[in-house]
LUMDOPA-868366 format. One line per 3 residues: their letters; for each residue z, x, y of N, C-alpha, C. Coordinates in steps of 0.2 Angstrom, whole numbers. Example, Ala and Ser with C-alpha at 12.3 -4.5 7.8 and 13.67 -1.06 7.14 Angstrom:
AS = 39 66 -28 39 62 -22 39 66 -16 | 35 64 -11 36 68 -5 39 64 0
This chain:
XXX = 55 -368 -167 55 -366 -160 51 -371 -156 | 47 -374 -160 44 -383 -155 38 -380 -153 | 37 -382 -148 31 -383 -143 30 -375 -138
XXX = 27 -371 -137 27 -366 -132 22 -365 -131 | 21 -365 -122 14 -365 -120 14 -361 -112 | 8 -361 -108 9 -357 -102 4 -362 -98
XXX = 6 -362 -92 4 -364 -85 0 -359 -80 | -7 -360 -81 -10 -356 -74 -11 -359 -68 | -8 -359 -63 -8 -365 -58 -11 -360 -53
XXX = -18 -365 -50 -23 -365 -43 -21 -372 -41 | -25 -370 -33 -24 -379 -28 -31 -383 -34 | -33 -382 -36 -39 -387 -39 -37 -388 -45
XXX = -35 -382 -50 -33 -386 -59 -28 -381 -59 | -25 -385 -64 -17 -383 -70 -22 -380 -78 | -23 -375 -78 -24 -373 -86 -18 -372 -88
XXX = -19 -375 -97 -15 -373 -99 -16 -372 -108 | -11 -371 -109 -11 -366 -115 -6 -369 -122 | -4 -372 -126 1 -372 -130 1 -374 -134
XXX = 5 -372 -138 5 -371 -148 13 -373 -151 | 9 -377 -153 16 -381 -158 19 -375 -164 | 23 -373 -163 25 -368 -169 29 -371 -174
XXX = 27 -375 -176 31 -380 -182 23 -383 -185 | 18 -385 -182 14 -386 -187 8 -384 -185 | 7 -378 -181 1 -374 -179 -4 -378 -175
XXX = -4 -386 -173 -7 -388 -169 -7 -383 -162 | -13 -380 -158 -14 -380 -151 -20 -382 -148 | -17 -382 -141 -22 -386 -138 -22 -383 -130
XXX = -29 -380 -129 -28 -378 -121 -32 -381 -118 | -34 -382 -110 -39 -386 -105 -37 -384 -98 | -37 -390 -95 -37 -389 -88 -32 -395 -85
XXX = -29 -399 -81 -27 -405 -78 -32 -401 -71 | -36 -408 -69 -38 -410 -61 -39 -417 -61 | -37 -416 -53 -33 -411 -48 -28 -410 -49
XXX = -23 -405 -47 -18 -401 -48 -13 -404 -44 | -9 -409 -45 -3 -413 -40 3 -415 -46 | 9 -413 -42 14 -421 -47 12 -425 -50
XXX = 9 -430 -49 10 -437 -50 4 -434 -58 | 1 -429 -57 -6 -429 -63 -1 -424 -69 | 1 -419 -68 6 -417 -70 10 -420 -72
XXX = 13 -426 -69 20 -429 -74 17 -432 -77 | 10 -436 -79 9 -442 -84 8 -437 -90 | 3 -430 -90 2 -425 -93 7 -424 -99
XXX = 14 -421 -94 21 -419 -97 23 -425 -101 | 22 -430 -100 23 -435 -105 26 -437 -111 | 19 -432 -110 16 -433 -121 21 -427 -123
XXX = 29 -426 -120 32 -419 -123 38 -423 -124 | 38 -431 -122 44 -432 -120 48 -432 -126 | 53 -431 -128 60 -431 -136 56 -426 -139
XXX = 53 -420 -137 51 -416 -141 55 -408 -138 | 56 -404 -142 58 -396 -137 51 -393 -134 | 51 -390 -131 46 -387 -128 50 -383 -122
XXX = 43 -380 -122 46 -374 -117 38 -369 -112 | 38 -370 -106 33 -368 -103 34 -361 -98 | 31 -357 -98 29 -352 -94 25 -353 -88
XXX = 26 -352 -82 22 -352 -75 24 -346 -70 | 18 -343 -68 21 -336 -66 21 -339 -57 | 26 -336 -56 30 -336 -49 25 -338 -41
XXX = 19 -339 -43 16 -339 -36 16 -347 -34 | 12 -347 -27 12 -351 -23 9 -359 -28 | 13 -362 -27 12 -369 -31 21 -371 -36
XXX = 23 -364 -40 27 -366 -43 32 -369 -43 | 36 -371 -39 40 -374 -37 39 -380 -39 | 34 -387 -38 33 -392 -40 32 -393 -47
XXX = 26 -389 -49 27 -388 -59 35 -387 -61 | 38 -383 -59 45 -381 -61 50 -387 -63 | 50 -390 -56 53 -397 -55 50 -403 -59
XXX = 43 -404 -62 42 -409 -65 43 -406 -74 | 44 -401 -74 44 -398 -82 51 -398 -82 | 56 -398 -78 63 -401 -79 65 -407 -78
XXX = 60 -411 -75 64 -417 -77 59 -420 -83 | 54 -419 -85 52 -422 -92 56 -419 -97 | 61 -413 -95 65 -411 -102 61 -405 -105
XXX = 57 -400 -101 54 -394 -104 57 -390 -101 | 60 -385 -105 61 -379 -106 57 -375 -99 | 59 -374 -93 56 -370 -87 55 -363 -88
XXX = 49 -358 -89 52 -351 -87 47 -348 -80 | 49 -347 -77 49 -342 -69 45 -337 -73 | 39 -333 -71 37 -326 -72 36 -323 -69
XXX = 38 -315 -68 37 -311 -61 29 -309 -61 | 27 -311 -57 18 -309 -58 17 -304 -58 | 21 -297 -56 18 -292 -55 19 -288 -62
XXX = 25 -290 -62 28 -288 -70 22 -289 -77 | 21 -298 -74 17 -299 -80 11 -298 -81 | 8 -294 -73 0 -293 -73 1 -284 -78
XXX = 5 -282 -77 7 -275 -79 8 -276 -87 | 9 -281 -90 10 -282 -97 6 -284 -102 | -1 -284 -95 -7 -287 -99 -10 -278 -103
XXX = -6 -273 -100 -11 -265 -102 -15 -266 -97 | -20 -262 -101 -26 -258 -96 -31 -264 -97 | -36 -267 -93 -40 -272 -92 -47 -270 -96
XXX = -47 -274 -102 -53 -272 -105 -59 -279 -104 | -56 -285 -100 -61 -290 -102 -60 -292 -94 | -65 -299 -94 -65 -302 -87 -56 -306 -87
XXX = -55 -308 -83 -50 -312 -83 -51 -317 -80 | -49 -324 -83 -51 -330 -82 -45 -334 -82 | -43 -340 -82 -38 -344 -78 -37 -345 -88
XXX = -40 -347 -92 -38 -346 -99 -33 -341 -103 | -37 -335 -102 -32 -329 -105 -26 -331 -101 | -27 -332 -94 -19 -330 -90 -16 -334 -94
XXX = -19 -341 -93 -11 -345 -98 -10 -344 -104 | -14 -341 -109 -13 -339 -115 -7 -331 -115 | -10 -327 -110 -5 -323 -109 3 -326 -108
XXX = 2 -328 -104 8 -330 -103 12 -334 -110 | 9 -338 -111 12 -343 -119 12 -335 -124 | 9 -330 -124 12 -324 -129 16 -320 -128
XXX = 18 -316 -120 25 -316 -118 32 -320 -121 | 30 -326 -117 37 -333 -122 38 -332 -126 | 31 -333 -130 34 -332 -137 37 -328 -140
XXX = 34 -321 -139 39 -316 -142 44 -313 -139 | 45 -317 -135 51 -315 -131 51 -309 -124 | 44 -307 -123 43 -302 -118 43 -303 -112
XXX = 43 -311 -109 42 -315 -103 46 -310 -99 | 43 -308 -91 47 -305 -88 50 -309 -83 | 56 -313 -86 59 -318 -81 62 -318 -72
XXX = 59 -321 -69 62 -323 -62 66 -327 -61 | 69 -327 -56 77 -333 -54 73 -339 -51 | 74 -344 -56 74 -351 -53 77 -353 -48
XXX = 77 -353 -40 84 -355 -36 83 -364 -36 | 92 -364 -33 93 -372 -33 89 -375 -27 | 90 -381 -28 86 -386 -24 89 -381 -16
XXX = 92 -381 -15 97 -380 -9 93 -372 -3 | 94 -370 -12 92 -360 -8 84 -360 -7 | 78 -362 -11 73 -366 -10 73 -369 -2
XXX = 77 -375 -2 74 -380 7 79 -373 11 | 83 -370 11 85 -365 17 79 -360 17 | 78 -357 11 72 -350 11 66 -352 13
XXX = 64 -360 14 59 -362 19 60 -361 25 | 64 -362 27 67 -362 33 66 -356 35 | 69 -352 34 70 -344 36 62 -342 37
XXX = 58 -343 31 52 -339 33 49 -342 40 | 50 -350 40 47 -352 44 49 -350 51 | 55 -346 51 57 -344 57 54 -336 59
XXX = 54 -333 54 53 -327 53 45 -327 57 | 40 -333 56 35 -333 54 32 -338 62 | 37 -339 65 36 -340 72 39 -335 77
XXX = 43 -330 73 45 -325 78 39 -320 77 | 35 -319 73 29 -313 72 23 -318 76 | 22 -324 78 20 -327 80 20 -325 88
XXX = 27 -327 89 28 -324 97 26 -318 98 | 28 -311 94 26 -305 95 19 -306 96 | 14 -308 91 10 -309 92 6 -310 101
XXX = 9 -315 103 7 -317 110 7 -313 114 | 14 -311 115 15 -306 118 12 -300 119 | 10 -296 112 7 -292 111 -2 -292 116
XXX = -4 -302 115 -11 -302 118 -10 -302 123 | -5 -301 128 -4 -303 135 -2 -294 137 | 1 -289 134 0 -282 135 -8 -280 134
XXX = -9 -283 130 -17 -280 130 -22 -282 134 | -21 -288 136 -28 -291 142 -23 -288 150 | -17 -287 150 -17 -283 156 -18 -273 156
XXX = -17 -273 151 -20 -266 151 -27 -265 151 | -32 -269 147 -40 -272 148 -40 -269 154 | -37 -276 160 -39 -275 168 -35 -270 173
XXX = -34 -266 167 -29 -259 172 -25 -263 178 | -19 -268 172 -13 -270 176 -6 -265 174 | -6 -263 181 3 -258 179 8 -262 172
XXX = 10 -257 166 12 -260 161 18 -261 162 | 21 -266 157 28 -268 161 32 -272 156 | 40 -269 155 43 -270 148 47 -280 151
XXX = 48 -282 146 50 -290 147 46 -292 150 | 41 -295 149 35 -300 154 37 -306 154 | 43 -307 151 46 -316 151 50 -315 157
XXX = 53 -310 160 59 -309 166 56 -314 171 | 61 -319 173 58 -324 181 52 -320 187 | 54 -315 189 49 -312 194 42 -307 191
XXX = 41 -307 186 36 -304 181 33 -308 179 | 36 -313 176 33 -320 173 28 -324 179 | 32 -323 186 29 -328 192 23 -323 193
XXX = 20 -318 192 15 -313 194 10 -314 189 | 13 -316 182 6 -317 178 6 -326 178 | 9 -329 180 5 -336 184 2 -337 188
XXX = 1 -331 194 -3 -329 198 -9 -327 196 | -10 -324 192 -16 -319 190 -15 -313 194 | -12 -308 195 -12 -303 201 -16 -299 196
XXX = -24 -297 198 -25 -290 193 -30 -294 188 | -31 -301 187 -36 -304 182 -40 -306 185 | -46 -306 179 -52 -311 181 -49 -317 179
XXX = -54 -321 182 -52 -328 180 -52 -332 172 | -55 -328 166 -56 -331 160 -49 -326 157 | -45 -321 159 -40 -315 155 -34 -321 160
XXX = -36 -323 167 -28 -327 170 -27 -336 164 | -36 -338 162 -33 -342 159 -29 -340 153 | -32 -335 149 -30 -335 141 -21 -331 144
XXX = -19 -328 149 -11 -326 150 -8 -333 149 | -10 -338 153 -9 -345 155 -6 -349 148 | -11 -349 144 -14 -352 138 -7 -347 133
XXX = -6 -342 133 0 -338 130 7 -339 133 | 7 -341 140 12 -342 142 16 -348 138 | 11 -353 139 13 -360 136 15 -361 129
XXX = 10 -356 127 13 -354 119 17 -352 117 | 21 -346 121 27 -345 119 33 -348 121 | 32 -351 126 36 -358 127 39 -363 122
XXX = 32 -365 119 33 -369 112 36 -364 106 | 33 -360 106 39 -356 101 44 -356 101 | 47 -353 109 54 -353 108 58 -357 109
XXX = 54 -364 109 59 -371 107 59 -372 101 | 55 -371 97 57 -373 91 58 -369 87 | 57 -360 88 61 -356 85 71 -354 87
XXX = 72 -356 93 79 -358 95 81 -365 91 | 78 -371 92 80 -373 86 82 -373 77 | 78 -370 76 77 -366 67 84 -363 68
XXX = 83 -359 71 89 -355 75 96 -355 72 | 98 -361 77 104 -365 77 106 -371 70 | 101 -370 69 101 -373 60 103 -367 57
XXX = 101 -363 55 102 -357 53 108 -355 52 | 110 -353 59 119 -348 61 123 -354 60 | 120 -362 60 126 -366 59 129 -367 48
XXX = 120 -365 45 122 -365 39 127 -357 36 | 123 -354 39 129 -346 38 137 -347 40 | 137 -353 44 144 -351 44 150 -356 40
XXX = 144 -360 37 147 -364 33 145 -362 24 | 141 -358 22 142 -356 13 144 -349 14 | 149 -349 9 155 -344 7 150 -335 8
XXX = 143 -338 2 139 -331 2 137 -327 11 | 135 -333 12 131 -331 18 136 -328 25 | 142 -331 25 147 -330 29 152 -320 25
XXX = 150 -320 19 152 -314 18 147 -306 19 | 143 -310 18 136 -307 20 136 -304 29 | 140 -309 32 138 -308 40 144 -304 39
XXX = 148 -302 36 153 -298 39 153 -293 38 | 147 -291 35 144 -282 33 141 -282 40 | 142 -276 42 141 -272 48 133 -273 51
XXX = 132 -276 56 122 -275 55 120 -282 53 | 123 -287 50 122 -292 47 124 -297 53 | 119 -301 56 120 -307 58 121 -313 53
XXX = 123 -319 58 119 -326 54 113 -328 53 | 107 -327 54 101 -327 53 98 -322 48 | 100 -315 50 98 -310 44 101 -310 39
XXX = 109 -314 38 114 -314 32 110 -321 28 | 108 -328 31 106 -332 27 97 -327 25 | 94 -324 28 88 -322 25 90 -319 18
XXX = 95 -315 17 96 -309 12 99 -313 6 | 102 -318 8 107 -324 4 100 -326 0 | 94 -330 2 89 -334 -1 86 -331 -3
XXX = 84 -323 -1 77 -319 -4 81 -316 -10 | 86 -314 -8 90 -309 -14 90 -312 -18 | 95 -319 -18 95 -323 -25 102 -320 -28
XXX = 102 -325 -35 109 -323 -38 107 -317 -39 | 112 -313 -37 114 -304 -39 116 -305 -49 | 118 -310 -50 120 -308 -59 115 -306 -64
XXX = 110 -307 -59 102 -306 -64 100 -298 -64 | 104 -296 -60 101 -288 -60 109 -285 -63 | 105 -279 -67 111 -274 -71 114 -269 -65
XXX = 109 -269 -60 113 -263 -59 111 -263 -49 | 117 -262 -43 111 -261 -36 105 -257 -35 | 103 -253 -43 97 -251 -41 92 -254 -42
XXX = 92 -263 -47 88 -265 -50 87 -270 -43 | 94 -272 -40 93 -276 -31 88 -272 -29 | 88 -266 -28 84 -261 -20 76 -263 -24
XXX = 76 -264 -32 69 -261 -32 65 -271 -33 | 71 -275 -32 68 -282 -29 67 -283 -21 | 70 -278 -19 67 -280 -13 62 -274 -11
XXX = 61 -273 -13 53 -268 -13 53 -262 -8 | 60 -259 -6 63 -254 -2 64 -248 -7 | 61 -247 -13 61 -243 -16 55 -239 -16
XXX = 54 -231 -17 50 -228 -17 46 -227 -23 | 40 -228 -23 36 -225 -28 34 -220 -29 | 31 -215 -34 27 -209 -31 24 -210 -41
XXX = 17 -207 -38 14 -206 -44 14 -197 -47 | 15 -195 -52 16 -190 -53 12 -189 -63 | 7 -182 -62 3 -181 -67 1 -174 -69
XXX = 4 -172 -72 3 -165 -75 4 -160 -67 | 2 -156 -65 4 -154 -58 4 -158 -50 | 0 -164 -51 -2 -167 -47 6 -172 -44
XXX = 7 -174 -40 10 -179 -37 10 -182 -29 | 9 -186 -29 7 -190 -24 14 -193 -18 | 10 -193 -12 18 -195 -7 21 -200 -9
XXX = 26 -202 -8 31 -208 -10 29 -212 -6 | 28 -219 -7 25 -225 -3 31 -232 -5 | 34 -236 1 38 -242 -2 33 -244 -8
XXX = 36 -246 -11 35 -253 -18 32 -259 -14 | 34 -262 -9 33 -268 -7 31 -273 -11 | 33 -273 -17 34 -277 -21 38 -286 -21
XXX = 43 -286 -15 50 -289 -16 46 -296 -9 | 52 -298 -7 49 -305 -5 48 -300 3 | 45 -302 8 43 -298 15 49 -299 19
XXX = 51 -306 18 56 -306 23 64 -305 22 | 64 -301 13 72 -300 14 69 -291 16 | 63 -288 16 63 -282 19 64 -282 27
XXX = 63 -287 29 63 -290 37 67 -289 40 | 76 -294 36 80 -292 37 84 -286 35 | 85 -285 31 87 -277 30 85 -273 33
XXX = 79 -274 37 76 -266 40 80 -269 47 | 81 -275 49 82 -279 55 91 -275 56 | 95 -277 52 101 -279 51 101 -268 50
XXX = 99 -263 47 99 -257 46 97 -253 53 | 95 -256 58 93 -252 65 98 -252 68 | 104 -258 65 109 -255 69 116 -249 68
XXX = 113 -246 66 117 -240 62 115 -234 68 | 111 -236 71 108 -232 76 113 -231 83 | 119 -236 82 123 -235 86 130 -233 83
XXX = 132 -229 87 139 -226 85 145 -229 83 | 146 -236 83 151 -239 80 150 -239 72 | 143 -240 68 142 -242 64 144 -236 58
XXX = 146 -240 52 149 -234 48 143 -232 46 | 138 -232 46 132 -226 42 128 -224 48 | 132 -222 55 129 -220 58 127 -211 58
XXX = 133 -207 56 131 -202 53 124 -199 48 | 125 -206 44 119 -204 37 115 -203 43 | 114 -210 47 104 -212 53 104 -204 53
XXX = 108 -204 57 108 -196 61 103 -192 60 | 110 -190 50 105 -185 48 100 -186 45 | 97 -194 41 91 -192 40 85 -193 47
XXX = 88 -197 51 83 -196 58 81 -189 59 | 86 -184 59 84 -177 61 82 -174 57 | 78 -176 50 73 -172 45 68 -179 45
XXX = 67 -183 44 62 -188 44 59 -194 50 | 65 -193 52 61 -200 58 66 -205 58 | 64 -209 65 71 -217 66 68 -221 60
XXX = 63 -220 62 59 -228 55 62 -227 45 | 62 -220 46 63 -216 37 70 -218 39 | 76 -218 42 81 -217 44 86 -223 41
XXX = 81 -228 46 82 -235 46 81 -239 36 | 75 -236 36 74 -238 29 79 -235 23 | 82 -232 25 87 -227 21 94 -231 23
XXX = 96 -234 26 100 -239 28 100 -245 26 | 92 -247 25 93 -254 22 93 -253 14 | 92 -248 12 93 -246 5 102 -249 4
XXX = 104 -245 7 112 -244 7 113 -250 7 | 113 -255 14 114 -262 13 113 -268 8 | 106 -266 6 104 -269 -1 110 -269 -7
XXX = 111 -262 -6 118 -263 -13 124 -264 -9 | 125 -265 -6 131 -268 -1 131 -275 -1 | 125 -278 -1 125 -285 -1 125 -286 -10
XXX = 123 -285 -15 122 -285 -21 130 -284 -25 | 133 -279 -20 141 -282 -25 145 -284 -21 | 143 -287 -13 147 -293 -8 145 -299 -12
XXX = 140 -302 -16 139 -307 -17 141 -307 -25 | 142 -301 -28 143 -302 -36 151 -301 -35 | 154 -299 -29 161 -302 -31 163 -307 -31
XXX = 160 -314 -26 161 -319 -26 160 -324 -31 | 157 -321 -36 154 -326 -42 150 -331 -39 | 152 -336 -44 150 -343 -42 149 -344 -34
XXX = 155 -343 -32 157 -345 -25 151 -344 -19 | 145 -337 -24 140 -334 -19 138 -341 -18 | 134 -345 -21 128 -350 -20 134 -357 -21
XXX = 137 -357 -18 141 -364 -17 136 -366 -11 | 137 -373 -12 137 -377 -7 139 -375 0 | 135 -378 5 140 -376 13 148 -381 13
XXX = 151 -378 15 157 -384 16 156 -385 24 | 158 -391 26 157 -396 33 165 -393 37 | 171 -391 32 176 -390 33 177 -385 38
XXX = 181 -386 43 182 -379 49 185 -375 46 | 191 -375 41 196 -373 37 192 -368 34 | 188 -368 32 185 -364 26 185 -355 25
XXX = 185 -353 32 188 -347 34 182 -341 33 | 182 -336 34 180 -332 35 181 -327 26 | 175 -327 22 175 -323 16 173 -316 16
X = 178 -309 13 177 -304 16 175 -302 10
């Protein structure tokens, strides 16, 4: 079997964990600082040997992934929530040691609970997305502070505050003191900046959706833009990795939970388990069902009128989730194709 060990990655040190299973040598510690360049002389010491390492899915793995593939080691992706759950019930303190040991006894015996490694490709777009995503909550953000400092000063409240003759009255300060007209001022500018460089992200975006085959069949589900279609394309991930569209709804953490114990059972709460911004878009691209063209407009209807627009909506992005999950599993391969530059390319239904 060679070399099998596990990777606990922080911004300060790499623990790790690994045992030679051909002559029982193991050896755990620590790498600091935590960077590539420390990392790859590290992996070195693996080079013409098999090995194989475990690293569970949080912020850092990316760059471990990528240097443990190219010294030639075996990569495995871990779901962290899966793997914290695998540990049983917590009998001891947990420390960066056990976790990488955990993780090397999962591998080994086969019980690692795997996540999808994506390509260089799905990686640099799914940056992109959040980072848009993440200046549009940004803008709300603003916004929101300029509803509040005029309702503060019992200013008449008022829907679009970007409109030309709404916008010209909060330049004025009409209704402020003069430290709430700076901080309006100081918001105005901000959003400004936002939505230059969030209309840029933008246009990057709807221009990559119209050129890869997944993203462009994705857009032609009902409710699905080019923006909400490439979010769904990089959070989703290859759809061949789940058995079944129940296993898609329960990665994107639109699935309900409820605890239940001898008579006792508790209300259903989302999972919220799944990546934030393919729930973003689902529930984004699912509010339009609320209009009568949409073919799940009668489902909104009826669950709106026992539960609410929000419960409504969320019952639609359910549906959409497995609507995207076998739009992309009948394309195969073709899902995560490259973009083509080709105008010819056409429209995939």
């Amino acid at each position: 079997m060679g070399i099998i060990g596990g990777l606990d990655v922080h911004r300060s040190q790499i623990t790790y964990d690994w045992i030679d299973s051909d002559t029982g040598q193991r050896q755990r510690g620590q790498l600091a600082p935590a960077h590539r360049e420390h990392l790859r002389m590290w992996l070195g010491q693996f080079a013409g040997q098999q090995a194989a390492f475990a690293v569970e899915g949080c912020t850092g793995w990316r760059y471990v992934v990528e240097e443990l593939k190219r010294a030639g080691v075996e990569a495995h992706l871990a779901e962290p929530a899966d793997t914290s759950a695998a540990r049983g019930p917590k009998r001891r303190a947990k420390t960066d040691q056990l976790d990488a040991r955990h993780l090397r006894e999962l591998l080994a015996a086969g019980r690692l609970p795997q996540s999808w490694i994506p390509p260089a490709q799905v990686l640099e777009v799914r940056t992109l997305v959040r980072c848009y995503k993440a200046l549009t909550d940004e803008h709300t953000a603003w916004l929101q502070r300029i509803h509040a400092t005029l309702f503060h000063h019992g200013v008449p409240a008022e829907r679009n505050l970007l409109a030309p003759d709404r916008r010209e009255r909060l330049e004025q300060g009409s209704g402020l003191s003069p430290a709430a007209h700076q901080l309006v001022t100081v918001a105005l500018g901000t959003l400004d900046h936002l939505d230059v460089e969030r209309d840029r992200l933008r246009a990057e975006l709807v221009g990559f959706a119209r050129r890869q085959p997944g993203c462009q069949a994705l857009d032609a589900l009902y409710g699905i833009g080019p923006v909400t279609a490439v979010a769904i394309w990089a959070e989703l991930g290859e759809v061949g990795r789940f058995t079944s569209s129940r296993q898609a709804v329960r990665h994107t953490g639109l699935d309900v939970t409820v605890y239940s114990s001898d008579g006792k059972r508790t209300p259903g709460h989302l999972a919220r388990q799944g990546p934030p911004v393919l729930r973003w878009a689902l529930f984004e691209a699912a509010k339009c069902a609320a209009r009568a063209a949409s073919p799940d407009h009668a489902y909104y209807l009826q669950v709106k009128g026992r539960l609410g627009g929000n419960r409504a909506a969320l019952s639609v992005a359910r549906k959409l989730a497995r609507r995207c999950y076998h739009t992309l599993g009948a394309l195969g391969e073709q899902a995560y194709a490259p973009p083509s530059d080709s105008p010819d390319l056409g429209q995939v239904a």
